[in-house]
N, C-alpha and C positions, 0 to 999 in steps of 0.2 A: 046651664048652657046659655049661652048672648049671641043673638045675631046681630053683626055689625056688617050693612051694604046686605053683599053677597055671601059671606063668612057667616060659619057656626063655629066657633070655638071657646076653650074654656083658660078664663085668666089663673093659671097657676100659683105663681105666686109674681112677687111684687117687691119695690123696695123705693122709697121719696123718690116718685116716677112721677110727674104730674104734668098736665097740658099747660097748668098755666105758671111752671117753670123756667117759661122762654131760654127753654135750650136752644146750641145752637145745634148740634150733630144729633142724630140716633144712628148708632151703630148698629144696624139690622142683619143678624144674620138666618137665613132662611134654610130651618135643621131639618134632615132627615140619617137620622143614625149614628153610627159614626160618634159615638160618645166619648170616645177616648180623645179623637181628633178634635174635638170641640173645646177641651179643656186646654190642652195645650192655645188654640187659638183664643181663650177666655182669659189665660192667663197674659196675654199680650194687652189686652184692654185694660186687665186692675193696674198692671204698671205704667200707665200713662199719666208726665206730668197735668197734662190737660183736665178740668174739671169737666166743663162745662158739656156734657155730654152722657145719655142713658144708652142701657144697651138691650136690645130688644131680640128676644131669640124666640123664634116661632118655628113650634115642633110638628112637623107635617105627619102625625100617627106613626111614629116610627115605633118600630117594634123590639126596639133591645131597650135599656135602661136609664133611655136619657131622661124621662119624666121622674124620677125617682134619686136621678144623682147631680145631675144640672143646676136645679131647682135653691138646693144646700150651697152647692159651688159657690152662685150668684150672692147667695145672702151671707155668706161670710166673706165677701169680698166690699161689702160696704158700698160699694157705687150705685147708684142708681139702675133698674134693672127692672124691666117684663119679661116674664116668662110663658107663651101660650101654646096651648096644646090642640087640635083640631079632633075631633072622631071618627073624620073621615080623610083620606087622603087626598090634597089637595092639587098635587102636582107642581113640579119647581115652578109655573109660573104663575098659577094662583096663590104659591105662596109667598111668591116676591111682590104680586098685587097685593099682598094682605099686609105685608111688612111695609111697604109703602102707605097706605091706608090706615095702620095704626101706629106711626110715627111719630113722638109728639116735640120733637127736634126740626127748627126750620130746613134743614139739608136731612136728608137720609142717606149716610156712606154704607152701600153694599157688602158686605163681606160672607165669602166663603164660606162653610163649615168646616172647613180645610185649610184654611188661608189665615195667616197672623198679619197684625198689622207690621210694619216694618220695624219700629225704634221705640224707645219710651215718650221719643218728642214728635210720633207721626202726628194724631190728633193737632199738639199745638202748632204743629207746622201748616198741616191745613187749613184750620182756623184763619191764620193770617194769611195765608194766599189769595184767600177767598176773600177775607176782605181788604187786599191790595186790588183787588180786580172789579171790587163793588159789588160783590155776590151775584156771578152768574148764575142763571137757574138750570143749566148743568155741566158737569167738567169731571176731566178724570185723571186720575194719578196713572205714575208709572209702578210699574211691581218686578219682584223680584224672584228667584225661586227661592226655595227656602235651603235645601242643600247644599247646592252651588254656587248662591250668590248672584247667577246670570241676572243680568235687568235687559226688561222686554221696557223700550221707552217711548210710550204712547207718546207720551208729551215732551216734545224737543227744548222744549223751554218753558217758562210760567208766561200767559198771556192767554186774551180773549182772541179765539178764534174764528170768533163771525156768530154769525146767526139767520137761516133764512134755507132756501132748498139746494142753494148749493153749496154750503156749508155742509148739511144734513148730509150731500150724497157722496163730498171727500172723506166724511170720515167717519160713515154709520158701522164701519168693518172696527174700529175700536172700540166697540160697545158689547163685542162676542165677549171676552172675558169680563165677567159682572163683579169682580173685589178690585175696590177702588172706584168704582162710580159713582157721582154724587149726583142725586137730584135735588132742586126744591119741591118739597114735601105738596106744598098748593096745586106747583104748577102740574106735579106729576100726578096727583090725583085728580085734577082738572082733566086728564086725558084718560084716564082710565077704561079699559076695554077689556072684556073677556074674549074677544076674536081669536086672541092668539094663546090661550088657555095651554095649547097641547102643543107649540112649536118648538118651546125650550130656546124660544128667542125673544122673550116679553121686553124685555131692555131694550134690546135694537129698537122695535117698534120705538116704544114710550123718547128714547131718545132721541133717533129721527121726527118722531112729530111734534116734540116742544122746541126743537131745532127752527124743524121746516118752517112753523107759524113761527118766528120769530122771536125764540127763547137763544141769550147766548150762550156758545159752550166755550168753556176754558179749557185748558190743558195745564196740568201740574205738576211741575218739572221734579216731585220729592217719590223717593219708591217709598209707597204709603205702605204698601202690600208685599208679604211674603208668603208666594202662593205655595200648596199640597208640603205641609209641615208635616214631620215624622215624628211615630211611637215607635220607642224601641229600634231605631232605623229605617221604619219600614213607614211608605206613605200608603195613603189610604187605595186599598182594594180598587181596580181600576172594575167597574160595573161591564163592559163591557168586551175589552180584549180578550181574554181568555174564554169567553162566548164565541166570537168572530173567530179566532184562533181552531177552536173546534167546528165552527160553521153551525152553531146551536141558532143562532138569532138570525131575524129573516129583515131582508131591508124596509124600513117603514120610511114611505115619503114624506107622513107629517114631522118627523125628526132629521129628517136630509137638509142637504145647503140649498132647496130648490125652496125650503121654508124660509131661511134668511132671504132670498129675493121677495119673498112674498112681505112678510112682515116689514120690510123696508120701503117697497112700493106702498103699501097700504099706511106708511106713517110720514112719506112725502108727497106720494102723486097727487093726494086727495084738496094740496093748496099749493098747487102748480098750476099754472094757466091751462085746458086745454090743448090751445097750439104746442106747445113744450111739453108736454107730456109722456109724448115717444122719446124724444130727446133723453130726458129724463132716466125713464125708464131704459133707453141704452146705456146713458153711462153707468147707472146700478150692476146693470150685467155683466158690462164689460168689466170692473171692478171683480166683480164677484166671481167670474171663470179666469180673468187673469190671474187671480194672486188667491183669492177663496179654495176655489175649487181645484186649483192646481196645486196646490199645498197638500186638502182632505185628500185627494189621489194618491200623490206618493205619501202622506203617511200614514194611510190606514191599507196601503201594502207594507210597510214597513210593524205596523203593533197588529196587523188582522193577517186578512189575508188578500190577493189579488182578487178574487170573487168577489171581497167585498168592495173595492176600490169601481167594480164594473159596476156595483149597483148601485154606486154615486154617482157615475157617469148616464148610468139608466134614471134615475130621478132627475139631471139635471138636461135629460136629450129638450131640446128645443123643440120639436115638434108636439110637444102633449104641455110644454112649459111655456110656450110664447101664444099657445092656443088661448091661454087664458087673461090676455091683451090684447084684445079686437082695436085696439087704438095705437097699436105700434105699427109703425109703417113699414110699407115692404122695402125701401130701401136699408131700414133700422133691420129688419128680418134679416136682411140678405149681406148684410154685415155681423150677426151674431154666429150664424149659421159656421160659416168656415172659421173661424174663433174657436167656438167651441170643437170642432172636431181638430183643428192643433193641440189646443191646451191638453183634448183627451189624449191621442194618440200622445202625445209628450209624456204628462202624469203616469202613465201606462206603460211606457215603453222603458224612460230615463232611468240611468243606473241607478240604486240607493245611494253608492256613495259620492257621487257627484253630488245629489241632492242635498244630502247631510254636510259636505265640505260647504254647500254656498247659502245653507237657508236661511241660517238666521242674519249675515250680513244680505241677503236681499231684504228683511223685511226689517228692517232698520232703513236702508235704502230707500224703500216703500214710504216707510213712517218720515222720514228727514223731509222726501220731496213733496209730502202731501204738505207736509208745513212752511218746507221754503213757499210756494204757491202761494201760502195762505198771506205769509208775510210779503209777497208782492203787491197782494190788492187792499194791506192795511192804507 
């Protein structure tokens, strides 16, 4: 057993993996089960024209038989490869800190345990984008699904984005889905925090605050990512719908969207001037009940059920949520306030199929004008 930082875990096996390889990618993916679905996403990595890159699979104690078939996979695949197993369960975002932490690739690209890369030429596509742009120290592709083909396109175009706290607070909402994010390895462990251990939002943080302090992010106009690939037709077991479907599971605030405002504020406000800091922390908000939380509403009445849609509205009530910003001012108050009781009663009320006919061209929409903006103040 090796304690490395905060981690106890055990190196599995191995394959011409070294730190002083000056790779440039590790492809980290961060496993818990789901053995089947891994392979298929492993097999998208051996076929990549691209060398110059390890891949690094850190197995959070999962309990079926990925320690025993994984392991084989990797080493008849000839690439470069870690494979590590923990003894105790780490949680998704201690084990995205750990895959970040034992990285030995200048970038670390995120990926899924469910999620394929896009092409055989994703890898070298990246590569070069990155260093058309001069290696920002983080940036994120677009992705795809893996069934349909649809592409969700974070990134409207290839270009550096900015860098500073209001960059951070246009577009910390791209950071929720985590296949396709890149960090550098330095800078991302330069921030490192266990604060947000249990939020299931460690990305946002990490990427808001190497943001805010003045790290730039890019956007990568290539779908790197083909998210929730299938066995046999069928994609991986959804962990919670058929819970909320029956009403088995009860709402936990620390896994709610009232945790994305948290995790965000705490990775920008902390190098925001004082005076700005309400500021600030409004327009996080307003972001986050406009387009956030009115989304989670109507569709976790559409895969749960309406109860549970109520108890995202109860996690995000402002009176127990804005309590915990004694520096936001009562003007900023008294403009969240009736916001959020629109966004709810809407989310609540609005047909599904209106909702379904217009969602994904609004947040295309969404994505288009945060970047037109962005490209005004280049």
């Amino acid at each position: 057993m090796i304690v490395h930082s905060s981690f106890q875990y055990r190196l599995l096996a191995q394959h011409y993996s070294k730190p002083e390889d000056n790779l440039l990618l590790t492809i980290a993916i961060p496993h818990y089960k789901q053995r089947r679905y891994l392979e298929v996403v492993l097999n998208s990595l051996f076929s990549q024209t691209y060398d110059n890159f390890e891949i690094l699979v850190s197995d959070d104690c999962s309990p079926d038989d990925s320690n025993e078939v994984i392991p084989g996979t990797l080493q008849a695949s000839g690439r470069p490869f870690r494979y590590y197993t923990h003894p105790e369960n780490l949680g998704y975002d201690g084990n995205v800190r750990f895959c970040l932490s034992a990285a030995y690739g200048r970038y670390v690209f995120l990926l899924g345990n469910d999620d394929a890369l896009g092409d055989t030429q994703t890898l070298a596509n990246v590569a070069s984008l990155l260093e058309t742009l001069q290696y920002p120290e983080v940036a994120f592709t677009n992705f795809g699904d893996y069934s349909t083909g649809l592409v969700v396109r974070r990134a409207q175009r290839t270009q550096v984005l900015g860098s500073g706290p209001e960059t951070a607070v246009r577009f910390f909402r791209s950071f929720s889905f985590v296949s396709g994010l890149i960090f550098e390895r330095d800078v991302a462990q330069a921030h490192e925090t266990t604060r947000w251990d249990q939020s299931v939002f460690y990305q946002i943080y990490l990427a808001s605050r190497i943001i805010a302090s003045g790290g730039r992010l890019a956007g990568l106009e290539t779908c790197a990512v083909r998210k929730d690939v299938t066995v046999n037709g069928q994609r991986v077991p959804s962990m919670y719908t058929n819970r909320w479907r029956e009403g088995a599971d009860k709402f936990n605030p620390a896994q709610a969207l009232a945790s994305v405002v948290r995790v965000t504020a705490d990775g920008i406000l902390p190098v925001v001037a004082p005076d700005a800091q309400s500021k600030t922390l409004r327009q996080i908000l307003i972001q986050i009940l406009g387009v956030s939380y009115a989304y989670w509403l109507l569709e976790y009445r559409r895969v749960a059920t309406w109860r549970y849609s109520a108890w995202i509205a109860q996690g995000m009530w402002p009176g127990r949520l804005l309590a915990e910003y004694p520096y936001l001012t009562s003007c900023d108050r008294l403009l969240i306030w009736p916001f959020y009781t629109a966004v709810t009663l809407t989310g609540l009320l609005i047909p599904q199929k209106l909702f379904q006919l217009s969602k994904e061209r609004l947040a295309d929409g969404v994505r288009s004008l945060q970047q037109r903006k962005c490209n005004r103040t280049e």
